[in-house]
N, C-alpha and C positions, 0 to 999 in steps of 0.2 A: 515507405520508400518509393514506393510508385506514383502516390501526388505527391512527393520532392521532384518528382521527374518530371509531371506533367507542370505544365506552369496557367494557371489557370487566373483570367482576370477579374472582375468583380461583375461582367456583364454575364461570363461564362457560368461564375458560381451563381447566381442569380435564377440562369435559365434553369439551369438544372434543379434550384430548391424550386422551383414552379413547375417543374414537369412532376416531383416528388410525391408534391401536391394535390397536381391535376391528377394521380397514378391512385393514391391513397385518400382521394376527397370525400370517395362512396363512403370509406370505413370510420372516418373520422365523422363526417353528416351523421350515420347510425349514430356511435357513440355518443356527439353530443347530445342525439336525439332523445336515447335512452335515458342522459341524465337527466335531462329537464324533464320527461315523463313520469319517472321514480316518485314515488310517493315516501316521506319521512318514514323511517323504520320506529318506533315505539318500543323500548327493553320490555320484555315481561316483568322485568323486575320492580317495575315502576307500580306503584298501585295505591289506589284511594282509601282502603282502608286500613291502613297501620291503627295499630296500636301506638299511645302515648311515648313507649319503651323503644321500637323502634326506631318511632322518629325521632328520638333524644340521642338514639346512637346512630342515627344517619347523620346527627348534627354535629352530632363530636365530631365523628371522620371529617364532616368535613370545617370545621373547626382547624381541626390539627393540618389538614391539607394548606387551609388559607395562611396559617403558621407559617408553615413551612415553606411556601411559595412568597411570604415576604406581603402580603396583599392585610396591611393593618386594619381597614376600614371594614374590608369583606371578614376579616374575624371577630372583630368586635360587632358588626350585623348579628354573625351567625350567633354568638354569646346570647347576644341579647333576645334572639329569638328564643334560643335553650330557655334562659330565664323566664322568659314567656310561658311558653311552653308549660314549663314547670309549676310552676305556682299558680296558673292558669287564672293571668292576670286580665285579658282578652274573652273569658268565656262567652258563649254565643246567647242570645238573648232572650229569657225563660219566658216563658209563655202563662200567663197567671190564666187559671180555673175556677170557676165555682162551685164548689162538691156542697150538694144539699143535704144533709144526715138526717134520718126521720126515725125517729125511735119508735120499733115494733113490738110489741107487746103480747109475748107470748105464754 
């Protein structure tokens, strides 16, 4: 009811968002500042050594999420990785030895 009363022009409203500004500029400089300084926060729950089992059910869930959210391409990815996964069609690259056996005679 009181700016109904006041009649204020666009030069008025103006000055005023700029004095709000110049009032609040220290607080808002910190803030931005803080953000850009923040370092990425890391879940704990994140972690390099799962087991086969959980990442097979890390994949459902998110399987069923990409379902559910309508994103075709990102759940047939995810499938195919499960598939992977599983059969462990991708295994990592064996390493050949030469074991020399010498028969002791005792």
């Amino acid at each position: 009811m009181i700016i109904a009363a006041l009649n204020f022009d666009l030069q008025t409203i103006l000055v005023i968002i700029g004095a709000l500004v110049l009032v609040f500029f220290p607080q808002i400089k910190k803030a931005v500042e803080q953000l850009k300084a923040s370092t990425p926060v890391t879940p704990e729950e994140i972690s390099t050594d799962r087991s086969k089992a959980e990442w097979i059910v890390l994949l459902s869930e998110l399987q069923k999420q990409t379902h559910a959210a309508g994103y075709s391409r990102a759940e047939q990815l995810t499938c195919e990785l499960t598939t992977e996964l599983v059969c462990n069609c991708n295994p990592p690259a064996v390493e050949e030895t030469v074991v020399t056996v010498t028969k002791a005679m005792i």
